[in-house]
C-alpha positions as CSV (number, residue, x, y, z in Angstrom):
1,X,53.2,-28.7,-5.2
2,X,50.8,-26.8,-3.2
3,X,48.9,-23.5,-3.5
4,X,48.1,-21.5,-0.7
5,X,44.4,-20.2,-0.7
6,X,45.1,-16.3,-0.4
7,X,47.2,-15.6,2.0
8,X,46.2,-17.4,5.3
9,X,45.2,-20.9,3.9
10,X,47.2,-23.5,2.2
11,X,45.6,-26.6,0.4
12,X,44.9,-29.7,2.2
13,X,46.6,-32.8,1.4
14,X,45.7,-36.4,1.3
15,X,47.1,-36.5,4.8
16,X,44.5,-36.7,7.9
17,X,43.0,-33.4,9.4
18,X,42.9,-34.0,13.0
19,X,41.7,-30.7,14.1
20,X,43.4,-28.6,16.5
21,X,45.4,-25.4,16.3
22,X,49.3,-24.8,16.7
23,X,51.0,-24.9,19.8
24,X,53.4,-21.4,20.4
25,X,55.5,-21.5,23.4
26,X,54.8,-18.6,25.4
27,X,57.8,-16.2,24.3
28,X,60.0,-13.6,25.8
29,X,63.5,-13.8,27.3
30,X,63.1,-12.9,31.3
31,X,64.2,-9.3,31.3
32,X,66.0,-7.8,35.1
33,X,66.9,-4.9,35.6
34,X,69.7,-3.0,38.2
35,X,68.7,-0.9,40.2
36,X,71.3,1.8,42.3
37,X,73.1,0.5,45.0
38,X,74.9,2.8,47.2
39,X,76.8,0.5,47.9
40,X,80.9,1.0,46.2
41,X,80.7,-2.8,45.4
42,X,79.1,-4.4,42.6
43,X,76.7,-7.3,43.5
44,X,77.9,-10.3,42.6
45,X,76.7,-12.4,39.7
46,X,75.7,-15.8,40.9
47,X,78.0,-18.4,39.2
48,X,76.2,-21.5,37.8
49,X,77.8,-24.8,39.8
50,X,78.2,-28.0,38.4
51,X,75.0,-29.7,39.5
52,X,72.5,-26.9,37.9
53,X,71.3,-27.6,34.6
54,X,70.1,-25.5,32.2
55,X,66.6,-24.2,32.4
56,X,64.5,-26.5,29.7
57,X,62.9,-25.3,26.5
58,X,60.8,-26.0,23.6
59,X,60.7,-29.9,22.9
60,X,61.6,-30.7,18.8
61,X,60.8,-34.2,17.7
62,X,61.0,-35.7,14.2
63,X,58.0,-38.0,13.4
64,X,57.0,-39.5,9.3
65,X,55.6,-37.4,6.9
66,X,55.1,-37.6,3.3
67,X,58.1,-35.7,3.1
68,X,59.8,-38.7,5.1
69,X,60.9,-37.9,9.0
70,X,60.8,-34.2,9.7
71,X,60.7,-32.3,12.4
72,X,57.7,-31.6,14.7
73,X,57.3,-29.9,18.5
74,X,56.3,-32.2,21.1
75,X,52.5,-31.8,20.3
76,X,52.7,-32.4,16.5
77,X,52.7,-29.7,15.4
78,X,54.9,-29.2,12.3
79,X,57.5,-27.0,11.8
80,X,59.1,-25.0,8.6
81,X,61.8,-22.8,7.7
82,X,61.3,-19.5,5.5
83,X,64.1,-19.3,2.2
84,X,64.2,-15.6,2.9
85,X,66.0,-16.4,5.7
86,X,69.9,-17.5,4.4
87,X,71.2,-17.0,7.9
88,X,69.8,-17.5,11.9
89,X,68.4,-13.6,11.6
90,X,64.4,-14.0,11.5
91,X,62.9,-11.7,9.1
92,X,59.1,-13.4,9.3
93,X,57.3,-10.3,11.7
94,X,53.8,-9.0,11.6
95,X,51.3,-10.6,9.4
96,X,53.9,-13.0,8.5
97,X,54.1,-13.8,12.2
98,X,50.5,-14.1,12.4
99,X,50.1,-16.5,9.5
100,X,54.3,-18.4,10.4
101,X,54.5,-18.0,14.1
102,X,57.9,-18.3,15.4
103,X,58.5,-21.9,17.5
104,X,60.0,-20.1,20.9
105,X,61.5,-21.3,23.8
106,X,62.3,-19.6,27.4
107,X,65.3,-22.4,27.8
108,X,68.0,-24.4,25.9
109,X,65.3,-26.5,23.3
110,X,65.6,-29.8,23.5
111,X,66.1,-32.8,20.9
112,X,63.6,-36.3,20.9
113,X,63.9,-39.1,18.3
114,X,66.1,-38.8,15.3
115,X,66.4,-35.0,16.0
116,X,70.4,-33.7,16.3
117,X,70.7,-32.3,19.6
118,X,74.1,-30.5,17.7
119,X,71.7,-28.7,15.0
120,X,69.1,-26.9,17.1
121,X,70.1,-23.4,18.7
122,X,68.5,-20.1,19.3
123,X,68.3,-16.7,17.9
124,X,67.3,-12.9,19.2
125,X,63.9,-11.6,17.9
126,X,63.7,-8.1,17.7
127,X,61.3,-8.4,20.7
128,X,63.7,-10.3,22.2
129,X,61.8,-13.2,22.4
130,X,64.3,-16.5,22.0
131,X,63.4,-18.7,18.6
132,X,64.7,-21.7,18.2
133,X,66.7,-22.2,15.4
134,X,68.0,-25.9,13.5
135,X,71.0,-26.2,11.1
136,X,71.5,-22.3,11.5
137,X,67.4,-21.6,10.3
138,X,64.9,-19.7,12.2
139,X,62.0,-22.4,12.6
140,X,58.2,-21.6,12.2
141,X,54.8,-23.6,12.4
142,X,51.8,-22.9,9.8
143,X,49.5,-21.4,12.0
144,X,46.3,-23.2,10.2
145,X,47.2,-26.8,10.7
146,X,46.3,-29.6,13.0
147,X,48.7,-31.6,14.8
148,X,50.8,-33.8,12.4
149,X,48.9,-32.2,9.5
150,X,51.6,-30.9,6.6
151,X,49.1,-28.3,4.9
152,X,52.4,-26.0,3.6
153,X,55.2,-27.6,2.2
154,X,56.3,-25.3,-0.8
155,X,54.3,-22.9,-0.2
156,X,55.4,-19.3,-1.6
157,X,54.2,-16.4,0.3
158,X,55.4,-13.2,2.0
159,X,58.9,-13.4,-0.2
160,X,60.0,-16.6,0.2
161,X,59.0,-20.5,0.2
162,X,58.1,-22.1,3.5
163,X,59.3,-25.9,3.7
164,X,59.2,-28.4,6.1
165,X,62.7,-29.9,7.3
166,X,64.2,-33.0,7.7
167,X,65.8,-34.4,10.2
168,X,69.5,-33.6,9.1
169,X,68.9,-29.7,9.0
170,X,67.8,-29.6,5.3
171,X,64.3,-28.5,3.8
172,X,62.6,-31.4,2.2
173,X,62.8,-30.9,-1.6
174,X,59.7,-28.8,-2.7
């Protein structure tokens, strides 16, 4: 098990440190707003055809660990999910934020590899930014890691264990 080193370092492990720091998708949800027509007449909403496709997100891959495959963005950066958290409503904000940044996505996030394509989804912020979410979790990344570097598995801290997860939605076991 690891320890974290107060509250903004965990322990290294016997895995390579390869430098680098975590990669957040810029976040926030486009936001319009109407303005008054005089018009009687609504304007019409633009109806998506057939031939657009939705506008891509955040990339989620599953690479090795010593946890065994788990899930990763497209960089290598690893990602967790927070116990606190029974349902898709995130509860990690301020200094947990800082320390757990939320993985985000502008679009639909996408599946690589072994990664199910029917477990990933996204959930509201209260800034409402879009985070992506996996087998009904809010996902994070340890934001004092390198690229596949798992510094945090099991790590107590602000309330609830941060674990890394595995390819079929689960947290591997601590």
């Amino acid at each position: 098990m690891l320890a974290c080193v107060l509250t903004t370092g965990c322990a290294v492990t016997t895995e390579s440190r390869s430098g680098g720091s975590p990669s957040t998708s810029a976040a926030g949800a486009p936001s319009s707003s109407a303005s008054p027509s005089r018009s009687a007449s609504p304007t019409p909403t633009p109806t998506p055809t057939a031939t657009q496709k939705p506008k891509p997100g955040q990339v989620v891959i599953s690479a090795d660990s010593a946890y065994g495959p788990m899930l990763y963005d497209a960089t290598g950066q690893p990602i967790y999910l927070f116990t606190a958290e029974p349902g898709d409503r995130p509860s990690c904000y301020d200094a947990c934020a800082a320390d757990w940044p939320p993985v985000l996505t502008r679009g639909e996030p996408q599946a690589r590899g072994d990664v199910r394509d029917s477990l990933l989804g996204v959930t509201r912020r209260d800034d409402n930014s879009r985070q992506v979410t996996y087998a009904g979790h809010p996902l994070y990344f340890y934001a004092h890691e390198g690229k596949y570097e798992v510094l945090c598995h099991d790590v107590v801290e602000y309330g609830g264990t941060w674990l890394v997860v595995r390819t079929d939605g689960t947290p591997a076991p601590a």
